[in-house]
N, C-alpha and C positions, 0 to 999 in steps of 0.2 A: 750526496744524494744516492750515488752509487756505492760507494764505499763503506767499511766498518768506522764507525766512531771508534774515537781514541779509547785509550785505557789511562782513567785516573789510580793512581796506585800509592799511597801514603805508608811509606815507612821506616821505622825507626831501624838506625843502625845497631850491631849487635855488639856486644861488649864481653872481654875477657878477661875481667877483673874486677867490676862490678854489678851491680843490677841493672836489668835492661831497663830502659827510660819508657814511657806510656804515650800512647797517641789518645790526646783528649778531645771529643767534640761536647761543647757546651752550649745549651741554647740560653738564648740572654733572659735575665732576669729581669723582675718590675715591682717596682712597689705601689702602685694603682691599679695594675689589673694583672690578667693571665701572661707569663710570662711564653717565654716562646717555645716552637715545640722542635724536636731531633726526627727526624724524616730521613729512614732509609728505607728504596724500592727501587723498582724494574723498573724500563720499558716495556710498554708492550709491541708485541710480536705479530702484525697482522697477517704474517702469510702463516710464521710455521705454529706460533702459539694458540692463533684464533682456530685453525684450523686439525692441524697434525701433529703439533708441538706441542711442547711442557713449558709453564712459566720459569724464569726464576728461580732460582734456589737463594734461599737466605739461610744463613748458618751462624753459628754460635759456639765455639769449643775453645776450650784450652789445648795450651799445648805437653805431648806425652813428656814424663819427665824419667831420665834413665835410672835416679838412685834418690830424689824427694819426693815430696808430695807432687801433686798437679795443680793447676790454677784452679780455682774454685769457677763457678758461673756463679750470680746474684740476679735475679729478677724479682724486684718486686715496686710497690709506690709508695711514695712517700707519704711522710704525715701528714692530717694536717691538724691546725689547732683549735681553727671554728668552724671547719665543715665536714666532707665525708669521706673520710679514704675511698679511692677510687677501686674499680674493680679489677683482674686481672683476667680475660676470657681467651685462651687458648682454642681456636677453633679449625676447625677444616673445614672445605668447598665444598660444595655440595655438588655430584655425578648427576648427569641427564643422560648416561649412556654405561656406569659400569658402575663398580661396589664402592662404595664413599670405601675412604682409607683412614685409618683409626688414630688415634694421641697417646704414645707409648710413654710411661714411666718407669725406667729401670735403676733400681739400685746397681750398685757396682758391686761385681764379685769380686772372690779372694780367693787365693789357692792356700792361703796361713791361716785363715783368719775366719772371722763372720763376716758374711756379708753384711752388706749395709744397708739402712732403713728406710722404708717407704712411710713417709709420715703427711696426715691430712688434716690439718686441726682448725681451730678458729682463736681469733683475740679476745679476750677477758673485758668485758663488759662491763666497767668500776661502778656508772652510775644507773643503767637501766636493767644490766643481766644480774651484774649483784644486788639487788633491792627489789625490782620491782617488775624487772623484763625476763626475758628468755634468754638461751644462750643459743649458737647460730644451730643452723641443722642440716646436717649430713645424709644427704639424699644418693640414691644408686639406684634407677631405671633404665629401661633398654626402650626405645621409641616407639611408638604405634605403627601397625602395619595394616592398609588399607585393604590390602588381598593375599600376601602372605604372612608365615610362620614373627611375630615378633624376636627379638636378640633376645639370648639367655642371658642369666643372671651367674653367675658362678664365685662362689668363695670359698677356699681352700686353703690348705697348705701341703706344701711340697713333700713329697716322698726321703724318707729319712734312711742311706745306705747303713751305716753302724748307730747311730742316733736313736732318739724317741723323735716320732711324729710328734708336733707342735698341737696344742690343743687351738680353739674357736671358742670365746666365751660372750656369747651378746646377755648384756648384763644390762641393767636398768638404774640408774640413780636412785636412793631411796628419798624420801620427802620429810622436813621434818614439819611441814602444816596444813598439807593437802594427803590426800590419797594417792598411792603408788602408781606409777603408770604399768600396762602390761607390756608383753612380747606377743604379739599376734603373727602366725603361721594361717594366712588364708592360699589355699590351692584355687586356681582357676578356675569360673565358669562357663560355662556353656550353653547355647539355646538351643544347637541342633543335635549333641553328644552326652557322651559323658564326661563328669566334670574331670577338673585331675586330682591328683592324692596326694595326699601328706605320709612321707615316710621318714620315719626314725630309723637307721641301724647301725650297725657295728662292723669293723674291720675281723677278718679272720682271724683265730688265731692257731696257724699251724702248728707252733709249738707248745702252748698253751690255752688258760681258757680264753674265750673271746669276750667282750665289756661285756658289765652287768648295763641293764635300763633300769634307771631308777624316776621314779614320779613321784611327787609328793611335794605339799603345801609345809611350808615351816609352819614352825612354833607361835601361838597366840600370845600376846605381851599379858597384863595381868585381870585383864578385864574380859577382853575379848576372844574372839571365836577362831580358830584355825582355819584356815582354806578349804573349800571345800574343791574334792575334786570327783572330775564327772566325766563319764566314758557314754556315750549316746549315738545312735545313728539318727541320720533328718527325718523327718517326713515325708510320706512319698503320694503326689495326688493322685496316680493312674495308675502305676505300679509298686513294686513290694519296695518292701522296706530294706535299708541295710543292713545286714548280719554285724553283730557284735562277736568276735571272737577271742577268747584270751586260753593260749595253750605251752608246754612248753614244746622243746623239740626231740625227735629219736636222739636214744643214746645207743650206738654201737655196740660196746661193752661196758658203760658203764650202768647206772639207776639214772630214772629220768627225774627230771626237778620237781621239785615239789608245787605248789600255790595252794598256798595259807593264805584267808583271811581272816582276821582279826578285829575288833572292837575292844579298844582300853575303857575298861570302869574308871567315872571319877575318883580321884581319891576318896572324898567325903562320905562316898558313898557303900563302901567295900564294910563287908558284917566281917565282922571276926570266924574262923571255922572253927567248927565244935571240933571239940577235944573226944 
C-alpha cells in the first residue's frame, strides 16, 4: 500500500559459444473461435501521471552489434485466408494543453555507404485490384485548423555536397481502356483574401545555366488530337482581371532569350515551293 511493487524481470542468460536462446510469449491458440491475445502495458499513475507525470514508456529495439549486422524489428499481421487482414494504426495522444508530438520514420544512415530506404506501398490485389477493383491509395494531408494556420505539406530531397540533387517525378499510370487520369496542382482559396499561387522554379545555377521549363502535351497516337495546352487567367466579378505574362529574364553580358512561337503545317497539307 505504501510501498513500490516488485519488479518482474525475465531473462535469458548469455552465451559464449553459441547463439543467445529467445524469451517467447505465446498467446494460446483455438480452432472455434479468436484465439487469445498478448497484452503489454502500464499502471496508471494517479498522483504523478494524472497530474504532473508522464506515462509509461514502451520500447522496442534491438541490440547495437560491434562487427554484424543488428537485429531486425518486424511488426506486422498476419494472414488471413477467409477474411480481412487487420489494420496496423500507429497513433499518438492527443494534448489539451501543448503541441501533439509527431511519428518519426527514419532510415538508418551510413558513413560507406547509402543510406537506407523509406518505403510505403500496398499488397497486390489478385482478384479485385487485378480485374475489376482499384489498387489502394496513398493519401498525405495535414488536419484542419479551427482558428489557426493549417500543417504544411513538404516533399523534397536532400541537399547533395559533391552529388547530383535527386530528382521528384509524380507520374500517372497510363490506362489501357479508360481515359488517363491527370495531376492537378490546385493553390488555396480564400473568401476574405487573396487566393494562393502556384509556383514552378528552378535551382540556381552559379556556375552554369540554370533548368530549362519545359510544357508541352505529347504526341497524338494515329487517329487522334494532341493535348491542348492553355495559359488563361479567372474571371474577375468586381475587379480586374489577372495579367498573363510570358517574358524572358536580364542578361548581364550576354543576348537575352528568345520566344518563338510556332504552328507545324500538316503534312498533307505543305504545296511544293516554286522553283
Amino acid at each position: 500500500m505504501e510501498g513500490r511493487g516488485g519488479l518482474i524481470s525475465p531473462t535469458v542468460g548469455s552465451s559464449t559459444s553459441g547463439a543467445g536462446s529467445s524469451i517467447d510469449a505465446i498467446a494460446g491458440g483455438s480452432e472455434v473461435n479468436t484465439v487469445g491475445a498478448l497484452f503489454l502495458g502500464f499502471g496508471e499513475g494517479t498522483a504523478t501521471t494524472g497530474t504532473t507525470g508522464a506515462s509509461g514508456v514502451l520500447g522496442f529495439s534491438s541490440g547495437s552489434a560491434s562487427s554484424g549486422n543488428s537485429g531486425a524489428v518486424w511488426l506486422g499481421t498476419g494472414e488471413a485466408i477467409e477474411g480481412r487482414g487487420r489494420s496496423i494504426s500507429p497513433t499518438v495522444g492527443s494534448s489539451t494543453s501543448d503541441a501533439g508530438s509527431s511519428i518519426d520514420a527514419i532510415a538508418g544512415g551510413s558513413e560507406v555507404n547509402m543510406v537506407g530506404a523509406l518505403s510505403l506501398g500496398f499488397g497486390e490485389g489478385t482478384a479485385t485490384t487485378g480485374t475489376t477493383g482499384a489498387s489502394g491509395v496513398l493519401g498525405f494531408s495535414s488536419g484542419s485548423a479551427p482558428s489557426g494556420s493549417s500543417g504544411a505539406v513538404w516533399l523534397g530531397t536532400g541537399a547533395a555536397i559533391e552529388g547530383r540533387g535527386r530528382s521528384i517525378s509524380p507520374t500517372v499510370g497510363s490506362s489501357t481502356s479508360g481515359a488517363g487520369s491527370s495531376i492537378g496542382a490546385i493553390a488555396g482559396g480564400s473568401t476574405v483574401n487573396t487566393v494562393g499561387a502556384l509556383s514552378l522554379g528552378f535551382g540556381e545555377g552559379t556556375a552554369t545555366s540554370s533548368g530549362s521549363a519545359v510544357l508541352r502535351s505529347v504526341n497524338a497516337g494515329t487517329t487522334g488530337a494532341s493535348g491542348v495546352l492553355g495559359f488563361s487567367s479567372g474571371s474577375a466579378s468586381s475587379g480586374k482581371i489577372g495579367a498573363v505574362w510570358l517574358g524572358t529574364g536580364a542578361a548581364m553580358e550576354g543576348h537575352g532569350g528568345l520566344i518563338s512561337f510556332t504552328s507545324r503545317l500538316q503534312a498533307s497539307r505543305r504545296e511544293p515551293r516554286p522553283r
